[in-house]
KOLFI-410152 format. One record per residue (C-alpha): x, y negated, z. Coordinates in steps of 0.5 Angstrom, whole numbers, padded with zeros to 4 digits, always signed. Each point is the difference from the previous one (the first is absolute). Layout:
N
XYZ;...
***
This chain:
882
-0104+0013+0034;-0005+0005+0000;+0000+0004+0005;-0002+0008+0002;-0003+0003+0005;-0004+0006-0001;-0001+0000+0009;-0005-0006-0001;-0006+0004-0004;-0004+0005+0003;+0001+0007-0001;-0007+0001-0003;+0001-0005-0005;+0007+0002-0002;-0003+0007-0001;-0006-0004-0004;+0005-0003-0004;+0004+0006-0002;-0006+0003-0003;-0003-0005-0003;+0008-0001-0003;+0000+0006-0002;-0006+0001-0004;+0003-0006-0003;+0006+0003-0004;-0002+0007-0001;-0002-0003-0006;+0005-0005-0002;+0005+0003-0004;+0006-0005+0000;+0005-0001+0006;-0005-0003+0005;+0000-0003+0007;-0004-0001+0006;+0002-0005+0006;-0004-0002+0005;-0001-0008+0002;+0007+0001+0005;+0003+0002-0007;+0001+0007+0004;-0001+0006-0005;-0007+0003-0001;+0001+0006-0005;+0004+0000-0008;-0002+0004-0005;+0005+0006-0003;+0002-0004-0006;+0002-0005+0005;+0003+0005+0005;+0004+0004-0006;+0002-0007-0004;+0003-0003+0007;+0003+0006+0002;-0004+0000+0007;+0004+0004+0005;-0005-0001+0006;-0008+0001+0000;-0001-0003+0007;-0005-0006-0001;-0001-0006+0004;+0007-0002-0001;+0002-0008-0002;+0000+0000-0008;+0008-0004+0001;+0001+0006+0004;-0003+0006-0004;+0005+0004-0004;+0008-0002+0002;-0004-0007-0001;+0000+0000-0008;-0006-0005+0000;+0005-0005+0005;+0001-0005-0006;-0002-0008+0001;-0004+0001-0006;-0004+0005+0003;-0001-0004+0006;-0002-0006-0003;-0006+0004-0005;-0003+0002+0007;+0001-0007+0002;-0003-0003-0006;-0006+0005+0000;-0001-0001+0008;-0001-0009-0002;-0004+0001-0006;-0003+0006+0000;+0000+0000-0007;+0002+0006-0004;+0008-0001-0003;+0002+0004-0006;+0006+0002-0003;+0005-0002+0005;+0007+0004-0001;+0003+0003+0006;+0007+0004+0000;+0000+0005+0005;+0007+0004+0002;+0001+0008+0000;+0005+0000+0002;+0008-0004-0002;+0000+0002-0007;-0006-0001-0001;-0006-0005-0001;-0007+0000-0004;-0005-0005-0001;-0007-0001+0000;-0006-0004-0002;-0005-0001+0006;-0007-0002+0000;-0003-0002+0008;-0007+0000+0002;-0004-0001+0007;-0006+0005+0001;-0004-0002+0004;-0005+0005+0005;-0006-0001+0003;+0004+0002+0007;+0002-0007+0000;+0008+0002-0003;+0003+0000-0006;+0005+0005-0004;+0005-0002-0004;+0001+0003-0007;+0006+0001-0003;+0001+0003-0008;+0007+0001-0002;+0003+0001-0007;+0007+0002-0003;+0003-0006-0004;+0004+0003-0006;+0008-0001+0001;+0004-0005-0005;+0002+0006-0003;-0001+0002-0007;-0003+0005-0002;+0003+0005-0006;-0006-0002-0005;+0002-0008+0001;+0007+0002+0000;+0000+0003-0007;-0005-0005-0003;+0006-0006+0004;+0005+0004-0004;-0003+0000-0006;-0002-0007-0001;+0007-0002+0002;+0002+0004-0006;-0005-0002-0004;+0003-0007+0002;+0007+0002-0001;-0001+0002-0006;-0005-0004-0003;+0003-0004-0007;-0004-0006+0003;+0000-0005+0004;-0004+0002+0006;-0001-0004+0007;-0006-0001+0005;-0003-0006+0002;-0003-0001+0007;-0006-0005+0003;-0001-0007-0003;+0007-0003+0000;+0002+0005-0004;+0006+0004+0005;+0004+0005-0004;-0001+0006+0004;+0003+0006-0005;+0005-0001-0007;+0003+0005-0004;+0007+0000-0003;-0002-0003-0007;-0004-0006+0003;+0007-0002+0005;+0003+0001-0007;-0004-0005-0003;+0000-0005+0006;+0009+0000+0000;-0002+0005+0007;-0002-0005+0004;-0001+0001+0007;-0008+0000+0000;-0004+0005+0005;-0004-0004+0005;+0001-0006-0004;-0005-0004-0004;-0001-0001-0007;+0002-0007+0001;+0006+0001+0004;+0003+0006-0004;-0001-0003-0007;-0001-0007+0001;+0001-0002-0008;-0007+0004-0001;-0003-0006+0003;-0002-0003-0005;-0001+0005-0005;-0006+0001+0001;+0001+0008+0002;-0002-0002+0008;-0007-0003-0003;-0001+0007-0003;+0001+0004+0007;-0004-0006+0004;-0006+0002-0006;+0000+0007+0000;+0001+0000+0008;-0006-0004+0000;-0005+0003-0004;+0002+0008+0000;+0001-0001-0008;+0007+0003-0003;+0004-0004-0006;+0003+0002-0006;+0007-0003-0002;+0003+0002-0006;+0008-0004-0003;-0002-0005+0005;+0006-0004+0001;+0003-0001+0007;+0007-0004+0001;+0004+0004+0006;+0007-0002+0004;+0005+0006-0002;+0005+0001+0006;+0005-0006-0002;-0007-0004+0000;+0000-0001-0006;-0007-0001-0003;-0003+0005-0006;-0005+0002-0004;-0004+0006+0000;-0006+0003-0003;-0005+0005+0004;-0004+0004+0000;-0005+0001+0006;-0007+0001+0005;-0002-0003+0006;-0004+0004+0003;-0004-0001+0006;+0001+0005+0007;-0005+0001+0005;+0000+0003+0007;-0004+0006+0002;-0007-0005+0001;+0002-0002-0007;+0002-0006+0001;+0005-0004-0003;+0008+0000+0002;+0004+0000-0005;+0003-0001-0007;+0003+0006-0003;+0005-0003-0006;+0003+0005-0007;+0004-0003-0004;+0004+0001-0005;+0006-0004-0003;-0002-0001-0008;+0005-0005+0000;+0005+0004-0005;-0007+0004-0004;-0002-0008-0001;+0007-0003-0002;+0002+0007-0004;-0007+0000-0004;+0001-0008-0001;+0006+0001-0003;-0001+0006-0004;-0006-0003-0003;+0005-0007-0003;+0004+0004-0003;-0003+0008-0001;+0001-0002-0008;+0007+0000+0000;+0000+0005+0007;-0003+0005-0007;+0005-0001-0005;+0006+0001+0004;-0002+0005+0006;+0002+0005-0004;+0007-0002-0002;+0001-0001+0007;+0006+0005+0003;-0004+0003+0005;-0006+0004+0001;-0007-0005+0000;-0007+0003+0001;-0007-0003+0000;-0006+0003+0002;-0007-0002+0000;-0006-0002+0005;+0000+0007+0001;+0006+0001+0001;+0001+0005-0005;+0007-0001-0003;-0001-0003-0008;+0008-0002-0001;+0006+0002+0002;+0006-0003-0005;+0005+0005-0003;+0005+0000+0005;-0005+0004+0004;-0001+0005-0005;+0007+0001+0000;+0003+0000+0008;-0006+0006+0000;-0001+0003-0006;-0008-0001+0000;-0004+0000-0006;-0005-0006+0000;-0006+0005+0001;+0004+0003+0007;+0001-0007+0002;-0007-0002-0001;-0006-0002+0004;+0005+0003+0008;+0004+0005-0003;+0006-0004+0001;-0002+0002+0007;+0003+0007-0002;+0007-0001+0000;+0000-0004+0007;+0004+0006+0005;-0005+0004+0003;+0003-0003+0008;-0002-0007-0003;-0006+0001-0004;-0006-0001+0005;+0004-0007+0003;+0001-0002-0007;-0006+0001-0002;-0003-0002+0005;+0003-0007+0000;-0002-0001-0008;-0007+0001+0002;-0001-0004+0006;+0003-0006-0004;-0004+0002-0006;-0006-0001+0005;+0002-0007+0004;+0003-0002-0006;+0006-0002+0003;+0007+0001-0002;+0004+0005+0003;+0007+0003-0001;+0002+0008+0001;+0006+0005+0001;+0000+0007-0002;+0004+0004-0004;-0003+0001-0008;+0002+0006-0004;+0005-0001-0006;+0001+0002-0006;+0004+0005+0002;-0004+0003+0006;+0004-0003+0004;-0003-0005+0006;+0003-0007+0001;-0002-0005+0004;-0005-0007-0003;-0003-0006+0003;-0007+0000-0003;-0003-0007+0000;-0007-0002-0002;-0004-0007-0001;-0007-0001-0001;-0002-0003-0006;-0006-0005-0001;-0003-0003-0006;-0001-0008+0000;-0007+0000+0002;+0002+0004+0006;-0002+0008-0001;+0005+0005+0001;+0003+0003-0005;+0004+0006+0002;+0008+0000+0003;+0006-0002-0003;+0007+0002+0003;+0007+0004-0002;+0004+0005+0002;+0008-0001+0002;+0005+0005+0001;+0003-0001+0007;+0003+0008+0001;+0007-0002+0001;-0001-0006+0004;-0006+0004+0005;+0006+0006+0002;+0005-0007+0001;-0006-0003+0004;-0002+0007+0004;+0008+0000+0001;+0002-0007+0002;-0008-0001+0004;+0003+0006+0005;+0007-0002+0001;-0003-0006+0001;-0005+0003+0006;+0006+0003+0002;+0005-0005+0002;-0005-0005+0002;-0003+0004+0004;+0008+0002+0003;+0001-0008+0001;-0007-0002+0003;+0003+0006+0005;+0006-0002+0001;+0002-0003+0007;+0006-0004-0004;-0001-0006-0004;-0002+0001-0007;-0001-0004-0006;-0001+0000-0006;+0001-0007-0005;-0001+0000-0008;+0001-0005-0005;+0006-0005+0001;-0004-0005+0003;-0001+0006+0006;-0007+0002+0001;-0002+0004+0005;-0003+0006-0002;+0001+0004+0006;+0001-0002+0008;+0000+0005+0005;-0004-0001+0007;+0008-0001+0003;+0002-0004-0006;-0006-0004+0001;+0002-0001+0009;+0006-0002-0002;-0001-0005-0004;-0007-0002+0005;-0004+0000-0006;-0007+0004-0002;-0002+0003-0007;-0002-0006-0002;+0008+0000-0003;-0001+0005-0005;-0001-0002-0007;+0004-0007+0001;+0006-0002-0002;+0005+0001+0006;+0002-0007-0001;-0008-0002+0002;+0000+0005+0005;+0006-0002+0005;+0001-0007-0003;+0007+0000+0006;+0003+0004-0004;+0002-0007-0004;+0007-0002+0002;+0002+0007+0001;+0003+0005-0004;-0003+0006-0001;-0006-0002-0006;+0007-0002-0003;+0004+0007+0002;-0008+0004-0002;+0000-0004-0007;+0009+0003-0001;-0002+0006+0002;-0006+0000-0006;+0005-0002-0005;+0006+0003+0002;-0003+0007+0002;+0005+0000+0006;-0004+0002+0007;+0002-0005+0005;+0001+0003+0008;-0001-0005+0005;+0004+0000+0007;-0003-0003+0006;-0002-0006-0005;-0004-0007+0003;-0006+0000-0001;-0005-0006+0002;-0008+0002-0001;-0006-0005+0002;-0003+0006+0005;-0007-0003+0003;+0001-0007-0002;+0008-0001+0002;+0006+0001-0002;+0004+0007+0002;+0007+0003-0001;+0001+0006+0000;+0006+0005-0003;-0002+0006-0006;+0004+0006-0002;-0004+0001-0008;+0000+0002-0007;-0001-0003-0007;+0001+0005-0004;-0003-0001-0008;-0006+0004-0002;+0000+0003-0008;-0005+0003-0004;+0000+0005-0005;+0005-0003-0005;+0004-0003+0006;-0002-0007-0001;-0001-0003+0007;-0007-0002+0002;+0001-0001+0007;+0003+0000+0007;-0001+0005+0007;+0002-0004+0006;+0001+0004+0006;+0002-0003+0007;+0001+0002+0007;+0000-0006+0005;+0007+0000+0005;-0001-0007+0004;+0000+0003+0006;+0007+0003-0002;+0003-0005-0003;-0002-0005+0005;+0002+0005+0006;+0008+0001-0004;+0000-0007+0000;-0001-0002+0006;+0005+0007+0002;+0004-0005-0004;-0001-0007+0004;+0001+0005+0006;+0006+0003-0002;+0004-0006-0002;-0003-0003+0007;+0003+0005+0003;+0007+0001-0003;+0000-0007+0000;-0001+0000+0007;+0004+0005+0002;+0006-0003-0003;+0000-0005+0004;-0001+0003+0007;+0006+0002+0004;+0000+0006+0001;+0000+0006-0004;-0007+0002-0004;-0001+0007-0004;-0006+0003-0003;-0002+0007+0000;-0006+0004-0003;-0004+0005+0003;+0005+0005+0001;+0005-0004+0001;+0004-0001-0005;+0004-0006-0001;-0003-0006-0005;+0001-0006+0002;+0007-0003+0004;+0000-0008+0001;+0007-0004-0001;+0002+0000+0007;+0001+0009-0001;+0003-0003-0007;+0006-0004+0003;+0001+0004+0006;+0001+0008-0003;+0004-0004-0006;-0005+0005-0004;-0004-0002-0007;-0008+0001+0002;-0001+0007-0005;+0007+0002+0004;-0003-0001+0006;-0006+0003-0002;+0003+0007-0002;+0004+0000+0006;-0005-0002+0005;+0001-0004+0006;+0000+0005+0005;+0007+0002-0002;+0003-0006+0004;-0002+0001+0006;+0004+0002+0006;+0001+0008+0001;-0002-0001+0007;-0007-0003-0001;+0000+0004-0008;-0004+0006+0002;-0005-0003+0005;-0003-0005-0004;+0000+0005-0006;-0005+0004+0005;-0004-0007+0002;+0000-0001-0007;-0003+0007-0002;-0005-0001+0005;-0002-0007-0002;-0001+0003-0007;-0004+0006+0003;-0005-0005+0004;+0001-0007-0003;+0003-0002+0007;+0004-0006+0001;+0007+0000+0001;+0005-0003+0005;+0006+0001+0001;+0008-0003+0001;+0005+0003-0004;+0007-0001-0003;+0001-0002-0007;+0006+0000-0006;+0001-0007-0003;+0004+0000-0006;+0007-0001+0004;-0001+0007+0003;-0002-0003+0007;-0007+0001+0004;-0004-0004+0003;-0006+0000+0004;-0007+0000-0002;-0006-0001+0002;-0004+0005-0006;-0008-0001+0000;-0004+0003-0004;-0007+0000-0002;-0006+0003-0004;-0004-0003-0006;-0007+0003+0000;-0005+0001-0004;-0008-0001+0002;+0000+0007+0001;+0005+0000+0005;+0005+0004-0005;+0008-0003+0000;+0001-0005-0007;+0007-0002+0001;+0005-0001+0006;+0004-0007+0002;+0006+0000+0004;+0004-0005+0003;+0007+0000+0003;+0002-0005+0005;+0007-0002+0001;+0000+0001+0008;+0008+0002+0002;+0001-0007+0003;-0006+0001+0004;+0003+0008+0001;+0007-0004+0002;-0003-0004+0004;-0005+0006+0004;+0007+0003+0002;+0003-0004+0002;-0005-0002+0005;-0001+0008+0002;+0007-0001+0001;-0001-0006+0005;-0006+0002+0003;+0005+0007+0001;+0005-0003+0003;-0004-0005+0004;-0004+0005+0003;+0006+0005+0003;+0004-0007+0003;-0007-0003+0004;-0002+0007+0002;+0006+0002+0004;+0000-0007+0004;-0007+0001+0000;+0000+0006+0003;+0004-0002+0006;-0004-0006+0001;-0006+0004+0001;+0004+0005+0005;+0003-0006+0004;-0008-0002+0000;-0003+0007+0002;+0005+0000+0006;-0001-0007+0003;-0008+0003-0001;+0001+0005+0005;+0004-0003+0005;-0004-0007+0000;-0005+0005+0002;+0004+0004+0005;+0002-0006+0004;-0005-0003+0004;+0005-0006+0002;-0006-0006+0001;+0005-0005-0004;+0001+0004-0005;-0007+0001-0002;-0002-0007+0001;+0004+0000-0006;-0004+0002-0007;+0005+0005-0003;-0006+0005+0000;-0003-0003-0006;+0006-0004-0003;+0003+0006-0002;-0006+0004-0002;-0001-0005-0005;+0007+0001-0002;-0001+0008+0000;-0006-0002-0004;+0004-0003-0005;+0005+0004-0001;-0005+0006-0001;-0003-0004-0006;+0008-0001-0002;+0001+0007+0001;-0005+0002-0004;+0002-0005-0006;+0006+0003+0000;-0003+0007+0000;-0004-0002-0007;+0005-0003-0003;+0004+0006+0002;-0006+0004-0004;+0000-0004-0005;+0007+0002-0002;-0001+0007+0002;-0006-0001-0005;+0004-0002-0005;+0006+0005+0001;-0006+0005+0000;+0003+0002+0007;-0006-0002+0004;-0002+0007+0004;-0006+0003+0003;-0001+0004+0005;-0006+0003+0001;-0004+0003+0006;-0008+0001+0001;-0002-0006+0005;-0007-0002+0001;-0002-0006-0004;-0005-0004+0004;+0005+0000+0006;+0006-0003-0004;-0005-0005-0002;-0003-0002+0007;+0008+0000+0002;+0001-0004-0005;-0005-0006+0001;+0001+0001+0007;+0008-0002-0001;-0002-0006-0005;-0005-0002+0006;+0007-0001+0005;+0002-0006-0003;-0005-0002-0005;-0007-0003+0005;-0003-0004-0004;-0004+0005-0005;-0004+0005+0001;+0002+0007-0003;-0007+0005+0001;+0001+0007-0003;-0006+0004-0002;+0001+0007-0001;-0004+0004-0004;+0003+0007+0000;+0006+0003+0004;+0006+0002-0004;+0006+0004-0001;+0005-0002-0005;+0007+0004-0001;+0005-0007-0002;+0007-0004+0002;-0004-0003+0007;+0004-0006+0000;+0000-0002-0007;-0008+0001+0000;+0001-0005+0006;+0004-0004-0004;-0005-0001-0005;-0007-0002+0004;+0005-0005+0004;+0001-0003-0007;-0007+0000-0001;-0002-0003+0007;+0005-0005+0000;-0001-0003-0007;-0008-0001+0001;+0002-0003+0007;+0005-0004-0003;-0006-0002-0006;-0005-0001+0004;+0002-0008+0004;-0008-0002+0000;-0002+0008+0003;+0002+0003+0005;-0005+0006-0001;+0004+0007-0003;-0004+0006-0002;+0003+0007+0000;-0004+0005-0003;+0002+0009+0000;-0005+0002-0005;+0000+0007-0004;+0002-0001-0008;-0002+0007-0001;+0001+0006+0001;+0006+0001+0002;+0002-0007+0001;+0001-0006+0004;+0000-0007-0001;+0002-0005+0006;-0004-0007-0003;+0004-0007+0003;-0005-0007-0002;+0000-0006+0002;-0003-0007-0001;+0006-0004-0002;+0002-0003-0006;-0001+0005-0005;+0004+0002-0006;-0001-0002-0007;-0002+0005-0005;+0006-0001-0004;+0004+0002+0006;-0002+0007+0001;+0005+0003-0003;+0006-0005+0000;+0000+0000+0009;+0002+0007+0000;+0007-0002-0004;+0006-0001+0003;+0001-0007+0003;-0006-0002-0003;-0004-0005+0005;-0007-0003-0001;+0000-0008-0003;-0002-0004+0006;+0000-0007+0003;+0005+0000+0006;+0005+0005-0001;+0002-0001+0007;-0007+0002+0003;+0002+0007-0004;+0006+0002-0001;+0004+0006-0001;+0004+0003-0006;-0006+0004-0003;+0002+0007+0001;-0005+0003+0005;-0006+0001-0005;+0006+0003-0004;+0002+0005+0004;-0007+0002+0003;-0002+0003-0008;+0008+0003+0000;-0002+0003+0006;-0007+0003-0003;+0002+0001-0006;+0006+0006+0003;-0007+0002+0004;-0004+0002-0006;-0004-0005+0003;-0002-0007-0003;-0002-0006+0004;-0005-0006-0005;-0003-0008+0002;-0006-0002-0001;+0000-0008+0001;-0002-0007-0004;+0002-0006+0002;-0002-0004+0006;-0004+0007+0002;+0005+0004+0004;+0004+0008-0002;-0002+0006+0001;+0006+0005-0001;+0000+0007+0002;+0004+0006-0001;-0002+0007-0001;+0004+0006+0002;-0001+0008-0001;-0003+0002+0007;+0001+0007+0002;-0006+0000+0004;-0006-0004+0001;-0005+0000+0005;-0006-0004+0002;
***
């Protein structure tokens, strides 16, 4: 790296350095800068000053620092570093510096050391603006008028560049003589192999080699058209040498011009130009023949006739005279540039007629040459193509039109002609759906999709070109090799014939829309619905299907034979008419709910059967969604639950009945208990307390209280059942009620530990004893579920604002998911091993959510098997403190 450091020079060599610098450039006109041997700056010119933009005059400064460092490029660093190695000069070395985000120049750099008689040295730096890539107007219009000269050069005209031959530039009459290959950037062997040995590229070695151009005239070349064919033509042509701005050979410009007509028309016309004399005048139509000049010297009589020339007017050009004033300079132009190549020609222009009316004519012309090879002048004819022009002017632009509206068109679109189905024409849809390119187009249908073989449609196309009658095809199977494999696919689409002018048909329109995926989708709709009906019928209960607003669709044989109702009878009806009066209005009002929300619904209720007797089901029904969330349809299945209802009863009745006899005797149990209690305690006879009366009738009293409180649950159970279970309300202080509780529990349960933490204070306005019940129900099951833990956590926390929730958890067995919400349901007990280990009729859990519930509150589990619950519930609290 080069360093710069301005503070290792002396002052007084510094200032010497300056001025010597600045003597220097005061005489350099160009953008010239001056560094020291740090590479620090000495002093700049002003061109260097105004073509760098320089914002800052202080000297001194490190050249990669001078300037928002525009000079910090590596190539710049690496001209220092050379010229400090070699202390040899370096000359044009190109360096591109930033003005700013946009913008970026480029410069030539020459660098030289200088050395002083001080011992030192300066570097000097000469700058020069490298022009951009851009064209000037001069060079585009001169690039524009030469590719105007080629476009529209009669000749064949390309250039060759370096010893190989390369093809540089081609206008379109040379691709049209080569079949239009792809020949830029290739050699003349590569892009013309079969001019190998025909001599040509010996000739372009020749005249790259020796700077001499050469002359062909009806040179013979064998050319491949673009079936590959080979075929003869006859040109014209130069080879001329090109040089480079220090004169030396580059390349090869070729002109040629196909003669190959001009050669074959004069050939012909030189075997039979005796015979062509005596019957050139009877032909029918117009027959004209010029001299070398091109100076008209026969028009046979139809001309004089269709014009109305005299032979003198007609004479010489004045035939030219009777072209249409819009027409005449590109017609005359075309005669005379043939006349001059010598090459035949054709033209269109509209010719004056007898009448003064101007009808359309095609002009042809051919050289004529002696037999000895001289030129001889034109022959040619005029024919009289008016009407055909305006049909062909019409059709040309109906046909523009409609290809245009096809090629567009985002259906599928074809067009076959003939019987034998060419494809005339195939849109980018059409092409897609049959996995083809436009390779397709021009071939017959049959060559193009040969899987169509086997199938009908090449048969259906061919009745449809017969007959006349369009074919509409629904949903028809199509199989189609797509990317190497075969693929079915299901196509909605029209033959329909086409007809010309006379109303013959000519050809087919085929438009297709692809439906595989809805087709596919209604048959699997299909297999589904069969699937379900199916499987409906065979389940036991009662199935029905509705759609999103709820409207009856679908009912399985099981509502068939139990309302004695045909399906569409059942339909118009409605299930809903069969149930009960009682449960009628209530689930009407869950079912608009549902339908509102796409909530489930669960619910037991009465239903009519056909004898007019009701029955009691379990009614559950679910929503079908799609992926958007919204309701697709519903599915409903009533199950047959009055054995099970039946059976329910008559257990309530039994546990009713149970209840009130064991609580009168258990009553006075516990009374005649409490009564021995006090008077054990009141008498001190030493006999009598050697006795273990005491604790014997506590356990006794003990029992009877869980007895006592069984009872008292299945007394709830049935006020619950009756709707008769009372609250009576007070306001009492909650964490208290639950100290009290686990304090009581602690009495007679002294194996676990029941530790209580109580976030926040509160007061709650609901039935004391009933809130008690539920946290002894809580307690009691997570002591009774916990056999291997004797740790439970009793937890007052606030919920929100104006809430409180009471959190039991232990470290018991813990809960399946799947027995969330069933352990709340009556005389539901969780599945274990042992019932004797954990016994009881499943009615706590029960009657804690039925307490909650009539509290507005809630109460909810959180466990999973294996690792302990966590039940909690909260209440609304009239006031909350810390």
């Amino acid at each position: 790296m080069i360093e710069s450091d301005t503070s290792k020079l002396p002052k007084e060599e510094l200032d010497s350095l300056k001025n010597y610098a600045h003597g220097l450039i005061k005489t350099v006109r160009e953008p010239l800068l001056v560094l020291d041997r740090n590479q620090n700056i000495v002093a700049y010119n002003a061109n260097f000053e105004k073509k760098f933009k320089i914002n800052e005059s202080e000297g001194g400064v490190s050249v990669f620092n001078f300037n928002q460092k525009q000079l910090h490029t590596d190539e710049f660093r690496e001209i220092l570093e050379e010229l400090q190695n070699s202390e040899e000069p370096i000359s044009d070395r190109t360096v591109e510096v930033k003005f700013s985000e946009n913008e970026k120049k480029k410069f030539s750099v020459n660098a030289s050391l200088l050395s002083l008689p001080t011992k030192t040295s300066l570097t000097l730096l000469s700058f020069k603006r490298l022009k951009s890539g851009r064209l000037s107007r001069q060079e585009k219009v001169f690039n524009k008028v030469v590719d105007n000269i080629l476009s529209n050069a009669p000749a064949a005209i390309c250039i060759l560049r370096g010893p190989e031959h390369t093809f540089e530039v081609a206008n379109e009459n040379y691709l049209k003589l080569i079949a239009h290959r792809n020949i830029i950037g290739k050699t003349v062997k590569e892009a013309l192999p079969e001019v190998g040995n025909q001599g040509f590229i010996d000739l372009l070695d020749t005249v790259y080699s020796t700077g001499e151009p050469y002359i062909g005239n009806e040179i013979a070349i064998n050319l491949q058209d673009e079936n590959g064919a080979f075929r003869n033509s006859y040109l014209n042509f130069v080879y001329e040498p090109t040089r480079n701005k220090k004169s030396k050979i580059d390349g090869v410009f070729v002109h040629a011009i196909d003669v190959t007509e001009q050669v074959l028309a004069r050939k012909k016309v030189e075997e039979s130009e005796d015979r062509l004399k005596e019957v050139i005048d009877a032909v029918p139509g117009i027959i004209w023949i010029t001299n070398e000049k091109g100076e008209s010297i026969f028009f046979n009589k139809n001309w004089y006739s269709y014009t109305g020339q005299n032979v003198e007017e007609a004479k010489v050009f004045g035939w030219l005279e009777t072209i249409h004033p819009e027409d005449y300079e590109r017609a005359k132009a075309i005669f005379l540039e043939a006349q001059k190549e010598r090459k035949p020609y054709s033209s269109t222009f509209r010719l004056q007629s007898a009448n003064g009316d101007y009808r359309w004519v095609i002009d042809k012309g051919s050289p004529k040459f002696h037999s000895n090879g001289e030129y001889e002048g034109m022959i040619g004819t005029v024919i009289d193509v008016h009407d055909e022009k305006l049909k062909e002017n019409l059709v040309r632009e109906k046909e523009h039109r409609m290809q245009g509206i096809v090629k567009e068109a985002t259906v599928a679109t074809a067009i076959y002609t003939g019987l034998d189905m060419n494809i005339e024409l195939a849109n980018n849809a059409m092409l897609k759906l049959w996995g083809k390119d436009d390779s397709v187009l021009r071939k017959r249908l049959d060559q193009a999709l040969p899987e169509l073989d086997g199938q009908p449609f090449l048969e259906l196309l061919r009745n449809v070109y017969r007959t006349g009658e369009t074919y509409w095809g629904k949903e028809d199977k199509v199989d189609l090799l797509i990317n190497g494999e075969m693929q079915t696919g299901f196509y909605n689409f029209t033959y329909k014939p086409l007809r010309d002018k006379n109303g013959e048909i000519y050809g087919i329109l085929n438009m297709a829309i692809d439906v595989t995926e809805s087709v596919k989708s209604k048959m699997l709709l299909k297999e589904s619905e069969f699937h379900f009906r199916q499987m409906a019928d065979l389940m036991p209960g009662m199935v029905s299907k509705t759609d999103a607003r709820g409207s009856d669709i679908y009912f399985n044989k099981n509502w068939l034979d139990f309302t004695g109702k045909a399906s569409e009878s059942l339909k118009e009806i409605g299930w809903v008419e069969f149930i009960h009066p009682d449960e009628k209005q209530t689930y009407l009002d869950a079912w608009e709910n549902c339908l509102g929300t796409g909530c489930d619904l669960e619910m037991q209720l009465r239903l009519k059967n056909k004898e007019g007797k009701y029955i009691w089901h379990l009614s559950r029904c679910e929503a079908v969604k799609e992926d958007d969330g919204s309701v697709k349809m519903w599915i409903a299945a009533n199950t047959e639950i009055d054995k099970i209802k039946e059976e329910e009863k008559r257990k309530e009745e039994f546990l009713k009945m149970v209840s009130h006899e064991l609580k009168t005797p258990v009553t006075s149990i516990k009374g005649y208990v409490q009564l021995l209690l006090s008077l054990i305690k009141k008498q001190q006879e030493a006999e009598v307390s050697k006795l273990p009366l005491q604790p014997s009738l506590e356990r006794i009293n003990h029992q009877v209280s869980r007895l006592t409180r069984l009872i008292s649950e299945i007394l709830d159970l049935s006020r619950i059942r009756e709707n008769q279970l009372e609250l009576k309300k007070e306001e009492f202080n909650l964490n208290e009620l639950v100290a009290e509780t686990i304090q009581d529990i602690n009495y007679t349960n002294t194996q676990h530990k029941i530790d209580l933490e109580s976030e926040v204070q509160s007061l709650v306005r609901a039935d004391r004893d009933r809130i008690g019940q539920v946290i002894i129900n809580l307690i009691m099951n997570a002591i009774k579920y916990s056999p291997g833990s004797l740790n439970i956590n009793v937890k007052v926390v606030q919920e929100a604002r104006d809430k409180v929730k009471v959190i039991i958890k232990d470290f018991g067995i813990g809960i399946s998911t799947e027995n969330h919400k069933k352990i709340f349901k009556r005389f539901y007990r969780v599945g274990v091993k042992s019932e004797e280990t954990y016994s009881g009729f499943g009615i706590g859990l029960y009657l804690a959510n039925e307490i909650m519930e009539r509290h507005n509150g809630e109460i909810k589990v959180k466990s999973r098997l294996g690792e302990g619950s966590e039940f909690s519930f909260i209440l609304d609290a009239t006031q909350i403190t810390s």
